[in-house]
C-alpha positions as CSV (number, residue, x, y, z in Angstrom):
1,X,0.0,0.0,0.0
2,X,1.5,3.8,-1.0
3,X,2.6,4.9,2.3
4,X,0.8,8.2,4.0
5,X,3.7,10.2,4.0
6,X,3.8,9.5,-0.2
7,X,0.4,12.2,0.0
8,X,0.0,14.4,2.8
9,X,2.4,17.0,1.2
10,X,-0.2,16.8,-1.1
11,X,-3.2,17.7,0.4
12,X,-3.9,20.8,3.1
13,X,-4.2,20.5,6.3
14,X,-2.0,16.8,6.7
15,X,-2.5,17.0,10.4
16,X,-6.5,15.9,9.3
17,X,-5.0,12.6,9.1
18,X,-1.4,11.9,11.0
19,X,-3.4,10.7,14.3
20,X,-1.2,10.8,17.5
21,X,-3.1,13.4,19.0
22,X,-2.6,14.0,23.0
23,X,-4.5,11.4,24.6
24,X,-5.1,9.2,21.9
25,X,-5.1,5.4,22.6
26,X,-3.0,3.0,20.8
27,X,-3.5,-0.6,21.7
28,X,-1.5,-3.9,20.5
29,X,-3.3,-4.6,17.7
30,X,-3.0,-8.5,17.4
31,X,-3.6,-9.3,21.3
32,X,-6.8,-6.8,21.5
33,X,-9.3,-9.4,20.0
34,X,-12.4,-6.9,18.8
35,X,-11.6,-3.9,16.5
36,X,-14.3,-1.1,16.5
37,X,-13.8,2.3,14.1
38,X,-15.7,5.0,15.0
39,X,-16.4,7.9,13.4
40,X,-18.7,11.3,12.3
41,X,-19.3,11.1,8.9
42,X,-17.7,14.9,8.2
43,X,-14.2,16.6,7.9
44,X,-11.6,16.6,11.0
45,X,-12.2,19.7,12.1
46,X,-16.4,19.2,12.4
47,X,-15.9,15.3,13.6
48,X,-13.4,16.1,16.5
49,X,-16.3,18.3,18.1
50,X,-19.0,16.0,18.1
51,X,-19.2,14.7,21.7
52,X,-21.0,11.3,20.8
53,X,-17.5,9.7,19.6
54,X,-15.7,10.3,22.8
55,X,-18.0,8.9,24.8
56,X,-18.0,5.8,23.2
57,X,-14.2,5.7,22.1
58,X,-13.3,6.3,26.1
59,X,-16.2,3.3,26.7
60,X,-14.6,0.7,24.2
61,X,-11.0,1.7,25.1
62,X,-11.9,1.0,29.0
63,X,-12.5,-3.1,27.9
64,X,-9.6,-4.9,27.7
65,X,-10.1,-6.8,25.0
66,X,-11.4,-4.0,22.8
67,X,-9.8,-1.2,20.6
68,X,-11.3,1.3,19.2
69,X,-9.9,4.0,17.2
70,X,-11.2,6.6,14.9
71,X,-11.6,7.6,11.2
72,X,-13.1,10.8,9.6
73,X,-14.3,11.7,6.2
74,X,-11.2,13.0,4.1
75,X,-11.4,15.9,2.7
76,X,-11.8,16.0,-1.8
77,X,-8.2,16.7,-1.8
78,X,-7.3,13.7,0.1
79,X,-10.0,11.9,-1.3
80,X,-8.6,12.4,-4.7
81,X,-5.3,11.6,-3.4
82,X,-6.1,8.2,-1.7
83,X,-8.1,6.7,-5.2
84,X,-5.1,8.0,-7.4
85,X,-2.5,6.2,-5.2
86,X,-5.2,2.7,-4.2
87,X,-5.0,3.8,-0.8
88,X,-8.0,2.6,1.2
89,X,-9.5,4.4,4.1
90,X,-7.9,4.0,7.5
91,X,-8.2,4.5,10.9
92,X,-6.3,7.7,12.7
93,X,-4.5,5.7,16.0
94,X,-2.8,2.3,13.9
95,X,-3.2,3.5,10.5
96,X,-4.9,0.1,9.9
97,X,-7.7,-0.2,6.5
98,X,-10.9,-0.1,8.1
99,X,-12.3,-2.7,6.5
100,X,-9.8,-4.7,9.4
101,X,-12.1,-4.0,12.0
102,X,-15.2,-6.2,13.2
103,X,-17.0,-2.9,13.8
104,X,-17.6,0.8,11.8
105,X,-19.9,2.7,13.8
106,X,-21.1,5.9,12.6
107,X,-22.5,9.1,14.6
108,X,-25.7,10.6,12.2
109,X,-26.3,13.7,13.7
110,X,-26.8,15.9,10.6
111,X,-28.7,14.4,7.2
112,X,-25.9,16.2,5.1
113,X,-23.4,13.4,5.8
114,X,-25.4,10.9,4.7
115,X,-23.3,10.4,1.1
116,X,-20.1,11.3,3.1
117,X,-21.4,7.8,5.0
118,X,-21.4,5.7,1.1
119,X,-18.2,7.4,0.1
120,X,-16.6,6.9,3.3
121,X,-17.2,2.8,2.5
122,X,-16.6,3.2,-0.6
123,X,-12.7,4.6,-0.1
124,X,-12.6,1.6,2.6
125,X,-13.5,-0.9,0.0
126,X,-16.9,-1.9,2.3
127,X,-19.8,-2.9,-0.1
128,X,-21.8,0.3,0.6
129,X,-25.2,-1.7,0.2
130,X,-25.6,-3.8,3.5
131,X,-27.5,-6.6,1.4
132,X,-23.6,-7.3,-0.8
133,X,-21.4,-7.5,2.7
134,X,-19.8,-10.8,3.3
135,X,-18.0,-12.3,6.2
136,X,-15.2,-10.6,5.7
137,X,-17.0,-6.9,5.9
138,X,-17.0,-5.6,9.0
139,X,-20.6,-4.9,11.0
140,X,-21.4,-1.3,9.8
141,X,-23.6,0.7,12.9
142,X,-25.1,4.0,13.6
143,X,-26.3,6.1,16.2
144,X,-27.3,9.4,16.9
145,X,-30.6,11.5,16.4
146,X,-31.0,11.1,13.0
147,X,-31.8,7.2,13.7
148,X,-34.8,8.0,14.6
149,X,-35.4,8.2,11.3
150,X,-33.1,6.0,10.0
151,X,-35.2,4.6,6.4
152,X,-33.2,6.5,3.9
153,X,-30.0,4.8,5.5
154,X,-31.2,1.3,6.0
155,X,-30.3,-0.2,2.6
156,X,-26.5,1.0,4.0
157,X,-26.4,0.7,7.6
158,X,-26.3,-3.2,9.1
159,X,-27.2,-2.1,13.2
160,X,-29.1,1.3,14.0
161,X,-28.4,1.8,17.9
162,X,-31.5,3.7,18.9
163,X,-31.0,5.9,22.2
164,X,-28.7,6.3,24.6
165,X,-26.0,4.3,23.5
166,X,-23.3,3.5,25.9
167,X,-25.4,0.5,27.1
168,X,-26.1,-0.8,23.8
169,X,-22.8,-0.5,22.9
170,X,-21.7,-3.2,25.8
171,X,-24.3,-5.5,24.7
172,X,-23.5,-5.6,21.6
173,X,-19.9,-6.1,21.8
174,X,-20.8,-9.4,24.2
175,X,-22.4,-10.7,20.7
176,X,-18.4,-10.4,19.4
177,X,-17.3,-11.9,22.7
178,X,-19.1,-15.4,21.8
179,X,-17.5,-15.3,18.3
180,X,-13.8,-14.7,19.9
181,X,-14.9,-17.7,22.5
182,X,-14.8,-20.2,19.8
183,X,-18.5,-20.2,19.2
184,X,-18.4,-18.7,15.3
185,X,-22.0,-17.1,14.1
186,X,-22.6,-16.6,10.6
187,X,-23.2,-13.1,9.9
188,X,-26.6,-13.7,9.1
189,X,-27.0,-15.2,12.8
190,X,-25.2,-13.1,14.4
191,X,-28.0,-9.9,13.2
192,X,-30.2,-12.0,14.4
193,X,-28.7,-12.2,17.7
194,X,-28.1,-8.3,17.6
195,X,-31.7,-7.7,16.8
196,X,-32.7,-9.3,20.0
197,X,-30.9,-6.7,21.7
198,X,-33.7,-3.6,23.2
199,X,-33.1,-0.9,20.9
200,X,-31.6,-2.1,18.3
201,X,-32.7,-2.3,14.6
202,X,-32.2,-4.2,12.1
203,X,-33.6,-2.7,8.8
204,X,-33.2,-5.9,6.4
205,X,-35.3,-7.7,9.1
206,X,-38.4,-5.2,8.3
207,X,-40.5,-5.7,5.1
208,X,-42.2,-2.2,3.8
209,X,-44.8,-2.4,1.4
210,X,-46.3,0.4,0.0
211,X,-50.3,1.4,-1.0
212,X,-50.7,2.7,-4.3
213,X,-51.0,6.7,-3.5
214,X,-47.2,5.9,-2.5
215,X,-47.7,6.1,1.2
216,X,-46.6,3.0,3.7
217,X,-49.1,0.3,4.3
218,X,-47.2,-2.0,6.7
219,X,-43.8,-2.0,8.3
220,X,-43.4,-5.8,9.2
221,X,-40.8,-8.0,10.8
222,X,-39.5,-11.0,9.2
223,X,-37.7,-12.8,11.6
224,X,-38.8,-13.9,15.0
225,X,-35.5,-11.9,16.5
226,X,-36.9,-8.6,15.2
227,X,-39.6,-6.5,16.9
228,X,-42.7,-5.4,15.8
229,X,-41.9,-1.9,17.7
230,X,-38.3,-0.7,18.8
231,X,-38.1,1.5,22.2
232,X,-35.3,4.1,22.6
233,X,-32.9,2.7,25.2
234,X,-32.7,5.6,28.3
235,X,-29.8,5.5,30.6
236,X,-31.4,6.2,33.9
237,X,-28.1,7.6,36.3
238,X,-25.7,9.4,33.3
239,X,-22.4,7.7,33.4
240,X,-19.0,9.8,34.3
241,X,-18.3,12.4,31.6
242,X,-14.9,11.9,29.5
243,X,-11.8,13.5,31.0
244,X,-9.1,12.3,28.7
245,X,-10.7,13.2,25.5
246,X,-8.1,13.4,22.3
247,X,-7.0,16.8,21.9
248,X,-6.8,17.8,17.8
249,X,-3.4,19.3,16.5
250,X,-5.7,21.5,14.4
251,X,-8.2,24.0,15.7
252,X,-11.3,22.6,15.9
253,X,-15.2,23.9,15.4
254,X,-15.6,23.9,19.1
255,X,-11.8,24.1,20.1
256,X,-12.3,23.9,24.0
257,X,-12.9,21.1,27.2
258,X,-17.0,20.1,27.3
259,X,-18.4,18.6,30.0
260,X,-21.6,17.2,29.4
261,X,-23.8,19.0,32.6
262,X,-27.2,17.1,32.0
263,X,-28.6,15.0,29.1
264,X,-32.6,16.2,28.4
265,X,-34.9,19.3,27.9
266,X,-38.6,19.6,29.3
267,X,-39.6,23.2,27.7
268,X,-41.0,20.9,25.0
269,X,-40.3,23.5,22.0
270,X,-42.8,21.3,18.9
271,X,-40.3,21.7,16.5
272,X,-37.3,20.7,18.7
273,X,-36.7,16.8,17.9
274,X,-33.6,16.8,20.7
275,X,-36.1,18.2,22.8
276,X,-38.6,15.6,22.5
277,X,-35.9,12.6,22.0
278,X,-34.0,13.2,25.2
279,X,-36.4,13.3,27.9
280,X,-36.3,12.9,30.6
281,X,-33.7,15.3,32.1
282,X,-31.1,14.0,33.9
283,X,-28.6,16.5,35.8
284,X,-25.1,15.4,37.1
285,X,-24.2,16.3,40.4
286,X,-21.9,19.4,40.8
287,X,-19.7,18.1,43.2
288,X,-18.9,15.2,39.7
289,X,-18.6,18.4,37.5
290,X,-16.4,19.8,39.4
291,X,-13.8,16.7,40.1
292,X,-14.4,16.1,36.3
293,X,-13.7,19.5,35.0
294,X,-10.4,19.2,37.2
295,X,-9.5,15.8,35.5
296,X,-10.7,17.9,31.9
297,X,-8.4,20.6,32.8
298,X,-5.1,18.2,33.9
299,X,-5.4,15.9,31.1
300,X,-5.8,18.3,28.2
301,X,-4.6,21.6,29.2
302,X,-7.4,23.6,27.7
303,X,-7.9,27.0,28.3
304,X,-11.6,27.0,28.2
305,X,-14.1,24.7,29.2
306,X,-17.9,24.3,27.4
307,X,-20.9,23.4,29.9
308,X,-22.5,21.4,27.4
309,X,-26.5,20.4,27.1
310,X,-29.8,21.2,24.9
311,X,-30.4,24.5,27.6
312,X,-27.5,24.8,29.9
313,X,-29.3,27.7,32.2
314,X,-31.8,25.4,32.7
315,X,-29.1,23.2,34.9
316,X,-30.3,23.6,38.5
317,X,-26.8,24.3,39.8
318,X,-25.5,26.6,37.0
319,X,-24.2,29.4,39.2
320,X,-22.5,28.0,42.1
321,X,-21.1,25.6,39.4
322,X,-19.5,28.5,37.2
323,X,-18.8,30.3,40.1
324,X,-16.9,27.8,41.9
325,X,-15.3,26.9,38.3
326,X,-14.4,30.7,37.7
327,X,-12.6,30.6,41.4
328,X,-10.5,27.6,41.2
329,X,-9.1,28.6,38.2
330,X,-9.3,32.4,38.3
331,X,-5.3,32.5,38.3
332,X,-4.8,30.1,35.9
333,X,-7.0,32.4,33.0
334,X,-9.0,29.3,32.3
335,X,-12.2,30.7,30.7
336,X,-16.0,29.0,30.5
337,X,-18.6,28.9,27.7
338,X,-22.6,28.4,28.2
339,X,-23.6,27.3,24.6
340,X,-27.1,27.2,25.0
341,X,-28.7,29.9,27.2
342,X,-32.3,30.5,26.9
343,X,-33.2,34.2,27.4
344,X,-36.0,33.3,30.2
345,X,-33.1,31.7,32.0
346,X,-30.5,34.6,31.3
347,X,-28.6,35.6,34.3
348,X,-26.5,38.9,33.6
349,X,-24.4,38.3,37.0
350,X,-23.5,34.5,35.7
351,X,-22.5,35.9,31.6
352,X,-20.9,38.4,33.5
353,X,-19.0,35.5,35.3
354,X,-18.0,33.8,32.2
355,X,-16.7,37.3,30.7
356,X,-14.4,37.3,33.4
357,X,-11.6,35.7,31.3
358,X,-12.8,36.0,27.7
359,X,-15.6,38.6,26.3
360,X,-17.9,37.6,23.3
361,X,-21.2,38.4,22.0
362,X,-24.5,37.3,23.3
363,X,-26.7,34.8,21.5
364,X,-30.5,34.4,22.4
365,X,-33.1,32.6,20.3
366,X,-36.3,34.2,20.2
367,X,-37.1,31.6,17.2
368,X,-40.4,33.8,16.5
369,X,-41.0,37.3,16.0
370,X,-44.5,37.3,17.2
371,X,-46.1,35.9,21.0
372,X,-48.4,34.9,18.8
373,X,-46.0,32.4,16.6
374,X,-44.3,31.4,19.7
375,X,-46.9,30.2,22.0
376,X,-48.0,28.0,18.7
377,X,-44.2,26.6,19.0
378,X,-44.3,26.5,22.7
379,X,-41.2,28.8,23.2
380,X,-42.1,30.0,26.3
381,X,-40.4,33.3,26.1
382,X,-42.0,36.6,25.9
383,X,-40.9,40.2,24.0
384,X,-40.5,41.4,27.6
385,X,-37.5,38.5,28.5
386,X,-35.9,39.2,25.7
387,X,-35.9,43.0,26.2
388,X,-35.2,43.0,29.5
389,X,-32.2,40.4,28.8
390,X,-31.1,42.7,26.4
391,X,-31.0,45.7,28.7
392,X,-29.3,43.8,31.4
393,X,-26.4,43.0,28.7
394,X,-26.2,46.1,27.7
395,X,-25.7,47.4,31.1
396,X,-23.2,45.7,31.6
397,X,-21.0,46.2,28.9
398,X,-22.0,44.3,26.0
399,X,-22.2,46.0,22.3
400,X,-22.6,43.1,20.3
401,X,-25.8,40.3,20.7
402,X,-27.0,37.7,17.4
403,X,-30.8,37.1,17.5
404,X,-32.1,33.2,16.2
405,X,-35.0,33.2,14.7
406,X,-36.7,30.4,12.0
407,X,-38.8,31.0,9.3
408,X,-41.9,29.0,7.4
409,X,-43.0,28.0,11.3
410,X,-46.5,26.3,11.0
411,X,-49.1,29.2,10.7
412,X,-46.5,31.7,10.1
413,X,-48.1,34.9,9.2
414,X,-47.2,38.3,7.6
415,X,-46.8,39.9,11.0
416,X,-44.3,37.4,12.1
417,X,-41.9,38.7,9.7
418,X,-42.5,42.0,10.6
419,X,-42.3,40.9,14.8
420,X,-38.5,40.3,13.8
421,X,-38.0,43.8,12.4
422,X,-39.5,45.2,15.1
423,X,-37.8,43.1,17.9
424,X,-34.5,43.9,16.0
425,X,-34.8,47.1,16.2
426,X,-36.1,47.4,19.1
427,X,-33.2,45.8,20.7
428,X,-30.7,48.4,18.8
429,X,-32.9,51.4,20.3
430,X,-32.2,49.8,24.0
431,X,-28.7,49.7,23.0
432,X,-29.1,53.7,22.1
433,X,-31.0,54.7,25.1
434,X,-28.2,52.7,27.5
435,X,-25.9,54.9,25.8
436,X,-23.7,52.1,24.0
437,X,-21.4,52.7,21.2
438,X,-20.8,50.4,18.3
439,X,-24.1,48.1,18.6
440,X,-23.4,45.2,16.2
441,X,-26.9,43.4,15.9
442,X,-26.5,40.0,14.2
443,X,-30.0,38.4,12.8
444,X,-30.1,35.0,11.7
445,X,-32.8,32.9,10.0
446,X,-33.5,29.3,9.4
447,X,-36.0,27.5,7.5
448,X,-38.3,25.4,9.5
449,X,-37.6,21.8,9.0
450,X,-40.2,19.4,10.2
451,X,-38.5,16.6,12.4
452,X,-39.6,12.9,13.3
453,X,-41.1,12.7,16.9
454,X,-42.5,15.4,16.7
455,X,-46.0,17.7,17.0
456,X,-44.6,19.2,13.8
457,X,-43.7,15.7,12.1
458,X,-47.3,15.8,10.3
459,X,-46.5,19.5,8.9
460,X,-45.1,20.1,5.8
461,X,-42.0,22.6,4.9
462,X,-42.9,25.4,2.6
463,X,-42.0,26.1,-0.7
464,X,-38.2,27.3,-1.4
465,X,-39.9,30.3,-3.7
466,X,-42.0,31.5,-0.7
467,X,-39.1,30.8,1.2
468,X,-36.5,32.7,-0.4
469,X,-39.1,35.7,-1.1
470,X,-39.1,36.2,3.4
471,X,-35.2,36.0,3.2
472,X,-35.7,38.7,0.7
473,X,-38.1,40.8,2.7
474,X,-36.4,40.7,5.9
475,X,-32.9,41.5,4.1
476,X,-34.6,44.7,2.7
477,X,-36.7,45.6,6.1
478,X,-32.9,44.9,8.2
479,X,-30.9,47.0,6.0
480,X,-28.8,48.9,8.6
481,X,-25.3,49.2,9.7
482,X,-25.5,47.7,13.4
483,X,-27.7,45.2,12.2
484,X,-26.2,41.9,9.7
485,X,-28.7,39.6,8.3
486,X,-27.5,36.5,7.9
487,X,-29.8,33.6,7.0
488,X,-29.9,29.3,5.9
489,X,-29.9,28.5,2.1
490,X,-33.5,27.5,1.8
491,X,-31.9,24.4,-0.7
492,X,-30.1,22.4,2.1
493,X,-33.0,22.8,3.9
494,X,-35.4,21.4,1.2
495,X,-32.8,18.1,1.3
496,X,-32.6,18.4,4.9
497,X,-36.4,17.5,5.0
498,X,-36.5,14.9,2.3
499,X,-34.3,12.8,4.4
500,X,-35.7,13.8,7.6
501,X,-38.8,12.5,6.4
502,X,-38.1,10.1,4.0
503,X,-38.6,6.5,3.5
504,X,-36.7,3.2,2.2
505,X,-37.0,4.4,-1.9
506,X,-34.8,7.5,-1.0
507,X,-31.7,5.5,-0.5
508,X,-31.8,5.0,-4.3
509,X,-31.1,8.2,-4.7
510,X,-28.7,8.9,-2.1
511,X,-26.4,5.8,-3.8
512,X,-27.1,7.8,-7.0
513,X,-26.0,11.1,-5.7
514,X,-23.3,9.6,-3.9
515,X,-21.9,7.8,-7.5
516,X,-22.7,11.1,-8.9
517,X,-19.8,12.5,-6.8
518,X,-22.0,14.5,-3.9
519,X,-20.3,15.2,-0.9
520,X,-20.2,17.2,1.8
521,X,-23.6,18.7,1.0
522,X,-23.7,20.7,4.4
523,X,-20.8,22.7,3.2
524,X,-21.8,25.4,0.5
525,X,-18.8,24.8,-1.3
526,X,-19.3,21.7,-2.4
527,X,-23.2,21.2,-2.0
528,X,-24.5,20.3,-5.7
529,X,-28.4,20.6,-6.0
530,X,-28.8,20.6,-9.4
531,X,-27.5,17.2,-8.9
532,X,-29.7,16.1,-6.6
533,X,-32.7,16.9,-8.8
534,X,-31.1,15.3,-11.6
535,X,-31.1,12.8,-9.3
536,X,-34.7,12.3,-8.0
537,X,-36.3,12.8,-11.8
538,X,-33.8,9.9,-13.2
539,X,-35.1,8.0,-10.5
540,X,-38.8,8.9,-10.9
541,X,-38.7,10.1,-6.9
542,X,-40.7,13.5,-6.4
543,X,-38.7,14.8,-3.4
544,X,-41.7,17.5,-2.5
545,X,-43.8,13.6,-1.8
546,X,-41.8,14.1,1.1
547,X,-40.6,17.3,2.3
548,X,-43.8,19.8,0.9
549,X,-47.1,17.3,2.1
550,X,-49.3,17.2,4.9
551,X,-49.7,14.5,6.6
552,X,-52.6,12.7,8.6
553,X,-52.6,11.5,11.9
554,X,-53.6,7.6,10.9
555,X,-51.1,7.8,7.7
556,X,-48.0,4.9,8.6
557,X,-45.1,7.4,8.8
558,X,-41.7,5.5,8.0
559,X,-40.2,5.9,11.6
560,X,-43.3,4.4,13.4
561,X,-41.7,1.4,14.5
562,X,-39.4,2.8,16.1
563,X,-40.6,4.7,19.9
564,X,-38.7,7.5,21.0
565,X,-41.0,7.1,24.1
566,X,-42.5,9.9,23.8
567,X,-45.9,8.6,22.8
568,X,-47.7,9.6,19.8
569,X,-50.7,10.5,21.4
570,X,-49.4,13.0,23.3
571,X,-47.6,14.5,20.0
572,X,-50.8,14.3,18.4
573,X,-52.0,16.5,21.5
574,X,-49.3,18.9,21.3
575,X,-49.6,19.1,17.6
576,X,-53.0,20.7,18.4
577,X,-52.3,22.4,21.4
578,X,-50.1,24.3,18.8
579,X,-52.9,25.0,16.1
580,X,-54.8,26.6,19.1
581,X,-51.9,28.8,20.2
582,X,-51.7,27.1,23.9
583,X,-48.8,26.7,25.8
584,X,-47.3,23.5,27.5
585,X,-45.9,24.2,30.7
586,X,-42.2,22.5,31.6
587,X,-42.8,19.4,33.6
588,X,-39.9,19.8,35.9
589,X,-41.9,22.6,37.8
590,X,-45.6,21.8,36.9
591,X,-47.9,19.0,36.6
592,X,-46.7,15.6,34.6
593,X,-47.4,16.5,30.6
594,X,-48.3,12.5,29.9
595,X,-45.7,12.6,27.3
596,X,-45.0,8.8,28.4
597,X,-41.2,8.6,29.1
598,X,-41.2,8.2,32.9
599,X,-43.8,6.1,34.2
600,X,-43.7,4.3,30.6
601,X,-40.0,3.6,30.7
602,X,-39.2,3.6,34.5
603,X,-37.8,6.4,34.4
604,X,-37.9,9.8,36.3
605,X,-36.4,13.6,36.3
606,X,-33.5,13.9,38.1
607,X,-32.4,17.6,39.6
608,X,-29.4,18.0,42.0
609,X,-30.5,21.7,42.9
């Protein structure tokens, strides 16, 4: 094989690919009996900050008799580079082909990376189609949020690991245990085996058949093994966070320490599918996040730490945490970041904290410009928090705050679009009154995309013409120097929906698109969507089947097999709480919503504060 030092002078960026990070774990290879790959389907620099691989790779690395290393998606450079020279894919710690291993587990957090997935087996010289592997092809898994839709990706996938996966993980390596003990399985046997296994699913062991309007009659099992309905596995007590994660040569998307505060949200936002996924919340103590950001800090020598979660304010201890954080390290300069504040849980004393070794802006998400439109998304956030948390920042010395909003909401009106002007510009006239200089007023727009497991899974998206003509309006209406417009191309998130609601018959085109040469469609650069509808026409798919319908509440969607224990009666509930503009109130400090998870799964809330 061309050696990897032939190429890297080659490509940019060789450090994407060298391994031997800080941290990383290199185990004999020939007397560590299971092999396990694990990867995000995207570049370096995106895969290193995902923080599902760590957990696992720290998990796997703990069992003696298992390695597990970690491969991302090479960059078109290297891509080119690697098929000139016959080079196969490999992993980052032993440099081994990664058709080697027994396992290649992928994290599908973004449906983007979807043909990033085919052409990452491809370059390993992995059948891509799960129905043409062979003994010798190693068992190809996923995990993440996107399985819970995972029909676009079951011709590829062989496993989908559906929930919290650190137990499945154990569970399933036990099935490789009784191969290395003598007792060999076929690989047809040993899916049955792993389809026994709560939580996970096996796609070839479901039969789909269709009605003639093209929706889903029946989603069947065909083996005894496989279940007629697939529960998300929960994790009741949240294991220790990682301490000793691999630290990247290169700078990184998120180039800091996270520690994983809680795992859940209850605010129950309708079009949030993490939201709804996740439940129940489940807080780690602060005495472990603080002997765990200590280990972080030793190990890894970061100079900021990220309190990670879906609403980090919400976490009951949040200020004695940060301020006892801030204190221990105040001479060391070590800095913290709260990704994901909501502005009803803004606290100007605890950003103030944070600012105390780095400044930056302020990001709230309104999502809606309009009570109206936000009380149908059950936000829970009124013009008067975000005002007021506006003020407070301004106050205390901030000039520069980015407002999140999404557009093409279900019921959207004309007046929504007009609500963000107005809260835009309101916010720059507090910034005038208090007196501040330089306001810099960052407004960003999304376009709604409607999620599985959701009250919004039944909605369509709307039309990328109507779509692109609000990007327009607000661009005019938000034409001013303290305030930058920036917003989502409505294009990506067309694709976005066709996968998120998709079925089986779009992995035809996602093979095609993939042999067409799409990759990396989440990055503008590269994303090709002439191609894609060059795809769906040669293959007789209409993509708006998908992403532009309505849907009814007895139609056989392609994920209901598959319970994210959140039950669909309750999203059928909240789907018309919505269409009547009522609120849900958050179940950690009001009465029990019924969503299901905890007296369904055994499961219950957990606060430390």
């Amino acid at each position: 094989m061309t050696s990897l030092d032939s190429i890297l002078y080659e490509v940019a960026k060789p450090a994407r690919y060298t391994g031997g990070e800080w941290n990383s774990i290199v185990k004999a290879w020939d007397k560590t009996p299971i092999k396990a790959a694990l990867s995000y389907p995207d570049v370096y620099e995106i895969g290193m900050s995902n923080m599902a691989v760590p957990i696992l790779y720290d998990l796997l690395n703990r069992q003696p008799d298992v390695v597990a290393e970690r491969v991302y998606a090479p960059w078109p450079d290297m891509e080119a580079a690697m098929r000139e020279k016959g080079m196969p894919l490999f992993s980052l710690e032993s440099k081994r082909p990664i058709r080697d291993f027994d396992i290649l587990g992928f994290s599908l957090g973004y449906e983007l990376t979807y043909t990033n997935v085919l052409n990452m087996l491809d370059l390993a010289h992995i059948p891509v189609l799960s129905a043409e592997r062979d003994e010798s092809s190693p068992l190809v898994i996923a995990g993440g949020t996107c399985v819970l839709n995972p029909e676009p990706m079951a011709d590829f996938i062989d496993v989908f690991l559906i929930g919290d996966g650190e137990e499945i993980i154990l569970e399933l390596i036990d099935a490789f245990r009784e191969q290395r003990a003598g007792r060999k399985i076929p690989r047809s046997q040993m899916l049955r085996r792993l389809a026994a296994i709560p939580g996970c699913y096996v796609p070839a062991f479901y039969e789909v058949s269709y009605r003639p309007d093209g929706m889903i009659d029946s989603i069947t099992p065909s083996v005894p093994e496989a279940k007629p309905s697939i529960s998300r596995r929960i994790i009741a007590k949240l294991p220790t966070p990682v301490t000793n994660p691999v630290v990247p040569f290169l700078e990184t998307v998120h180039d800091r320490g996270a520690i994983e505060i809680q795992r859940g949200c209850s605010h129950g936002c309708r079009f949030c599918q993490a939201g709804m996924i996740y439940r129940p919340v489940r807080e780690r103590s602060a005495e472990v996040l603080l002997r765990q950001t200590e280990a972080l800090i030793r190990s890894t020598g970061y100079g900021e730490l990220s309190l990670t979660s879906l609403s980090t304010g919400d976490y009951s201890c949040i200020q004695p945490l940060v301020s006892e954080i801030m204190s221990n390290y105040e001479t060391e300069r070590i800095g913290v970041s709260l990704p994901s504040l909501r502005i009803d849980s803004f606290d100007v004393k605890l950003a103030e904290e944070v600012q105390k070794v780095r400044k930056s802006g302020l990001t709230f998400a309104p999502e809606a410009g309009t009570q109206r439109l936000r009380d149908v998304i059950n936000k829970g956030v009124t013009e008067e928090n975000l005002l007021e948390a506006a003020e407070a920042a301004f106050r205390a010395g901030w000039s520069s705050i980015k407002l999140y909003f999404m557009i093409g909401l279900p019921t959207e009106e004309q007046a929504d679009l007009d609500g963000i002007v107005a809260l835009a510009k309101k916010v720059i006239a507090m910034g005038n009154k208090l007196g501040r200089r330089s306001i810099k007023l960052t407004v960003s727009t999304s376009s709604f995309v409607p999620k599985s497991h959701t009250p919004f899974q039944w909605e369509p998206q709307e039309g990328q013409s109507s779509l692109e003509l609000k990007q327009k309006y607000l661009r005019e209406k938000l034409r001013d120097k303290r305030i930058k417009y920036s917003y989502h191309d409505v294009h990506t998130s067309f694709l976005e929906a066709v996968f998120a609601k998709g079925d089986r018959r779009i992995a035809d085109v996602l093979e095609w698109a993939f042999k067409a040469g799409c990759r990396f469609d989440g990055w503008s650069e590269h994303f090709r969507y002439d191609v894609w509808l060059e795809g769906f026409e040669a293959l007789g798919i209409d993509p708006h089947f998908y992403a532009s319908r309505s849907l009814d509440y007895d139609d056989v969607l392609p994920w209901d097999h598959l319970e994210s224990s959140v039950t669909k009666r309750f999203l059928i509930e909240e789907h018309h709480r919505a269409l009547q503009g009522k609120l849900t109130l958050d179940c950690r400090f009001a009465d029990c919503t019924g969503c299901g998870v905890c007296p369904g799964r055994g499961v219950q809330i957990e606060l430390k504060g």
